[in-house]
C-alpha positions as CSV (number, residue, x, y, z in Angstrom):
1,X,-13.1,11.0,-29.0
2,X,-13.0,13.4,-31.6
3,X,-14.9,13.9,-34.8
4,X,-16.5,11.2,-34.7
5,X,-13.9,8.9,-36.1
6,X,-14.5,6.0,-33.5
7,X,-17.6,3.4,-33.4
8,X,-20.1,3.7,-30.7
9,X,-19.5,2.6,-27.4
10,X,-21.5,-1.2,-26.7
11,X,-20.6,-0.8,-22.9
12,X,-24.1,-0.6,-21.4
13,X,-23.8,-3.9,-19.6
14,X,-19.7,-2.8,-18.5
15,X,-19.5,-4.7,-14.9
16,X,-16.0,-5.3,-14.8
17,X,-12.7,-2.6,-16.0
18,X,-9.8,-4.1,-16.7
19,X,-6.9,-1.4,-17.0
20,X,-3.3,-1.5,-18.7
21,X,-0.9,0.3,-16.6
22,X,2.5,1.9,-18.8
23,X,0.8,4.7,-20.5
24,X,-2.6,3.7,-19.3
25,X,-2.6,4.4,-15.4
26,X,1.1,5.9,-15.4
27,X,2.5,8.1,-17.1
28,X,6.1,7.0,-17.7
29,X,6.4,7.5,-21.6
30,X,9.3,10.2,-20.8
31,X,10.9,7.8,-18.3
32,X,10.6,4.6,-21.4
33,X,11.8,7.3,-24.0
34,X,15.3,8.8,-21.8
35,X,15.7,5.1,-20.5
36,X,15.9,3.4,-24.0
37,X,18.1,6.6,-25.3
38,X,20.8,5.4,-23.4
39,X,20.3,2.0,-24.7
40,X,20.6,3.3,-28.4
41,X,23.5,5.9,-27.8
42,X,25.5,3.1,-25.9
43,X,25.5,1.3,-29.3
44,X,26.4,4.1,-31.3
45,X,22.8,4.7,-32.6
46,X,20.7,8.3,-32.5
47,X,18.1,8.8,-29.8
48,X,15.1,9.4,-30.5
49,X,12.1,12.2,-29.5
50,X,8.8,11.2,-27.7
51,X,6.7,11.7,-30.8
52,X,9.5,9.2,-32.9
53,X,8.8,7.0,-30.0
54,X,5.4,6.4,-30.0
55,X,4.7,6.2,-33.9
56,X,7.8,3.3,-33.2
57,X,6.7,1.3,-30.2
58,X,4.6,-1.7,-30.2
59,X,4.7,-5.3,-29.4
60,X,6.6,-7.8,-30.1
61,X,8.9,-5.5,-28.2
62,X,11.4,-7.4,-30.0
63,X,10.2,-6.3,-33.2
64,X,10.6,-2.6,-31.8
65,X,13.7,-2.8,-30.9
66,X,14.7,-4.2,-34.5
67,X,13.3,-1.0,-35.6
68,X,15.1,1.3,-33.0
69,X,18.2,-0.3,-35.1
70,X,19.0,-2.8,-32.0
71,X,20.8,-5.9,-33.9
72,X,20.1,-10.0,-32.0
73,X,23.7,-11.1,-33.4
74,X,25.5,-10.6,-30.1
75,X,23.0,-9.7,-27.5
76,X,19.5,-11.4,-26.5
77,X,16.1,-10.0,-26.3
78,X,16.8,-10.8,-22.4
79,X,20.1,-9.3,-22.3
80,X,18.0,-5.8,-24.2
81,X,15.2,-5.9,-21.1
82,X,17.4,-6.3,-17.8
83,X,19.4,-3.4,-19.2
84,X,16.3,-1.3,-20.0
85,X,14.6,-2.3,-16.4
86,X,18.2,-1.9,-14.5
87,X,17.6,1.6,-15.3
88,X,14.0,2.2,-15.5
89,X,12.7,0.3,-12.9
90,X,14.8,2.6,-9.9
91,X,13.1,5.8,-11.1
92,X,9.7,4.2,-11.9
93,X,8.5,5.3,-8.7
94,X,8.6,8.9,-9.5
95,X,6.2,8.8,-12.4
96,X,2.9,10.2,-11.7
97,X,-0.6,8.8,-12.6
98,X,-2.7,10.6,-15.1
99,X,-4.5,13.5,-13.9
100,X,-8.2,12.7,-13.9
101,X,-7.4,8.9,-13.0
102,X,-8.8,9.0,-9.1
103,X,-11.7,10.9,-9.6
104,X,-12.6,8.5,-12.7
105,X,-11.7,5.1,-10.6
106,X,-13.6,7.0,-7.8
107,X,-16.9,7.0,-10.0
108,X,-16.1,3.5,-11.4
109,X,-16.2,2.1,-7.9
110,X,-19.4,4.4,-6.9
111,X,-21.4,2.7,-9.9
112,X,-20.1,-1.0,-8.6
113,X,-17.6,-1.8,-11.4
114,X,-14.8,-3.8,-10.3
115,X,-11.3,-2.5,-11.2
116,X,-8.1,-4.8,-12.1
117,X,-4.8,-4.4,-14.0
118,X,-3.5,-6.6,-16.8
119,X,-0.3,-5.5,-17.6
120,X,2.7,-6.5,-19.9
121,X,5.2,-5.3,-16.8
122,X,6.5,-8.3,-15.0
123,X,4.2,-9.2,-11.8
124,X,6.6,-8.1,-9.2
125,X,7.6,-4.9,-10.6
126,X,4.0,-4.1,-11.7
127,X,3.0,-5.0,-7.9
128,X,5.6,-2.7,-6.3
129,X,4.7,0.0,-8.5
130,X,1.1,-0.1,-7.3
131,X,1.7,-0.1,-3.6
132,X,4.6,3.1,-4.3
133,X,1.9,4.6,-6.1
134,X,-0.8,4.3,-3.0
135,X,-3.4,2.8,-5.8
136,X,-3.2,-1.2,-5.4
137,X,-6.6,-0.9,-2.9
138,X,-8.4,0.4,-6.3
139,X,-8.1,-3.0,-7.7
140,X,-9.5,-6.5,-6.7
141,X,-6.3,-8.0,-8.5
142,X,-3.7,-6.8,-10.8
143,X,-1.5,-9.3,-13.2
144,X,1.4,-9.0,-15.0
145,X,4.3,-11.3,-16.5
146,X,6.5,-14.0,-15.1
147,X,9.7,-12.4,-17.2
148,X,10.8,-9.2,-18.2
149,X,10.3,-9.6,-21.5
150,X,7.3,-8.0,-22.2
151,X,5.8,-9.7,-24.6
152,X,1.9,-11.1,-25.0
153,X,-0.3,-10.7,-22.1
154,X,-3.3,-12.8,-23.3
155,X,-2.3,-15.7,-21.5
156,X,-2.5,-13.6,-18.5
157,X,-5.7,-12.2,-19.3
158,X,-7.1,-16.0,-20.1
159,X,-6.0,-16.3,-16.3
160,X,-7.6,-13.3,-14.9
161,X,-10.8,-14.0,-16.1
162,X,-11.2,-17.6,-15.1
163,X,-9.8,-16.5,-11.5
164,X,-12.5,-14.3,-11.2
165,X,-15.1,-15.7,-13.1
166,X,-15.3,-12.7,-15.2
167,X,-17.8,-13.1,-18.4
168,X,-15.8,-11.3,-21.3
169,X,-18.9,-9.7,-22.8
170,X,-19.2,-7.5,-19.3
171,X,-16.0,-6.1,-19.5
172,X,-14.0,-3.3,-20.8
173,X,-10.1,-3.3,-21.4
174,X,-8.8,0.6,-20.9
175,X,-5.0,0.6,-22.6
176,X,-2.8,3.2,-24.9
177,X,-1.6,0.6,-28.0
178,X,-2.9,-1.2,-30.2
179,X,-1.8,-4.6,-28.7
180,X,-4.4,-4.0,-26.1
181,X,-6.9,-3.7,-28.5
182,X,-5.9,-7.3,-29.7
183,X,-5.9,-8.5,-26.3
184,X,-8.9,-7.6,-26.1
185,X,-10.1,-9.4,-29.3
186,X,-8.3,-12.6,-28.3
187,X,-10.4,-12.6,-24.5
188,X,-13.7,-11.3,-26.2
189,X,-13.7,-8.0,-24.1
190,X,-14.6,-4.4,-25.8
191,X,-12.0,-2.2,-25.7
192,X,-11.4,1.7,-25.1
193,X,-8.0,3.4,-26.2
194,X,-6.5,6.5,-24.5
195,X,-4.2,8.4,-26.8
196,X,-1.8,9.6,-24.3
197,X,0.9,6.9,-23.9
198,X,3.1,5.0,-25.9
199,X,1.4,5.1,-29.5
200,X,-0.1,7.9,-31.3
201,X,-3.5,8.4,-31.8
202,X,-2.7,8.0,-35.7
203,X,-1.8,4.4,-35.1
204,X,-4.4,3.9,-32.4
205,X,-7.2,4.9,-34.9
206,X,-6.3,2.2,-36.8
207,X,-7.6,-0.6,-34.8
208,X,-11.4,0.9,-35.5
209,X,-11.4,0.8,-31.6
210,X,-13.0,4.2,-29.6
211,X,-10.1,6.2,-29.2
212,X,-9.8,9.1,-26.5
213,X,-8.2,12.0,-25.0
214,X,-8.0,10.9,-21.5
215,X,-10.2,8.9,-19.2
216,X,-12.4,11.8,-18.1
217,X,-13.7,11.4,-21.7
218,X,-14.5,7.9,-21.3
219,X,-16.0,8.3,-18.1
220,X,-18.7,10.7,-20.1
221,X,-18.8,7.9,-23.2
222,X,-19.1,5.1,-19.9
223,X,-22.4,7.1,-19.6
224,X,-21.9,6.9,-15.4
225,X,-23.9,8.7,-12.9
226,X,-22.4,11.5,-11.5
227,X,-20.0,10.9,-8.3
């Protein structure tokens, strides 16, 4: 967090972490950016650079792609996303995690915070993509979509607290856009933002949420005990 341009942090009573995973655990922002390139020059539109990228990105991803130029007169928002995950999804595997990740899971575990993934990546995939990465045993449960879609993940959220009988007001959502900061806000969890996926910290300052550089810096703002 820098410059004090975020809040303070209300996380004294933190029990439970619930993480996003594009951008959040993964890095695959260079995989998203080459993958939907091909979408755009296929259509006879101009790719566009990482930093383009992120200040375009956000959810509805429909709404994105209307801004990457895509046009809905010929082809669905269904059509767009089995295209993009044809390609994306056989070289997801080779995306690392973020540096600093294990050692701060490793200390969340230590203090006796449970760990789980709410993600806007369809459940299979996002399931797969754990166990290729060796991480699913950091988690008690990790949810995604039903669809490829990728659109609103609150009903899934809704879900993974009741299953787990998870009260909102002891948990901490850990994501890299500003539609998990309004996750967040619809399930009444506080919410920390990493500024290293797919939105710039420009427009993740703008949700008045804590913002930060990676998650070694929230570990120190979690206030933890050494591990």
């Amino acid at each position: 967090m820098k410059d004090g341009r975020a809040t303070a942090t209300p996380w004294s009573g933190t029990e439970t972490v619930i993480w996003d995973f594009n951008g959040t655990l993964i890095d695959d922002v260079d995989l998203v950016v080459q993958t939907m390139n091909g979408q755009l020059v296929r259509r006879g539109l101009a790719p566009v650079t990482v930093s383009q990228y992120r200040d375009a990105f956000g959810f509805p991803v429909e709404d994105y792609y209307r801004r990457m130029g895509m046009t809905f007169d010929q082809e669905s928002m269904a059509e767009f996303s089995a295209e993009f995950f044809a390609g994306y999804e056989s070289q997801l595997a080779a995306c690392p995690i973020y540096e600093g990740l294990s050692n701060a899971q490793a200390r969340l575990a230590k203090a006796g915070l449970r760990q789980f993934v709410l993600s806007a990546m369809e459940e299979r995939m996002l399931r797969e993509a754990l166990e290729a990465l060796g991480i699913m045993d950091r988690f008690v449960a990790a949810y995604g979509l039903e669809h490829q879609e990728a659109d609103s993940k609150v009903s899934r959220g809704r879900d993974l607290l009741a299953d787990f009988d998870i009260r909102p007001e002891t948990a901490l959502l850990v994501g890299d856009t500003a539609h998990d900061a309004d996750v967040a806000k619809s399930l009444g969890l506080a919410c920390a933002l990493v500024a290293r996926g797919h939105q710039s910290r420009a427009r993740l300052e703008e949700t008045r949420h804590p913002v930060y550089d990676d998650v070694e810096e929230l570990m120190n703002a979690l206030d933890l005990s050494p591990g």
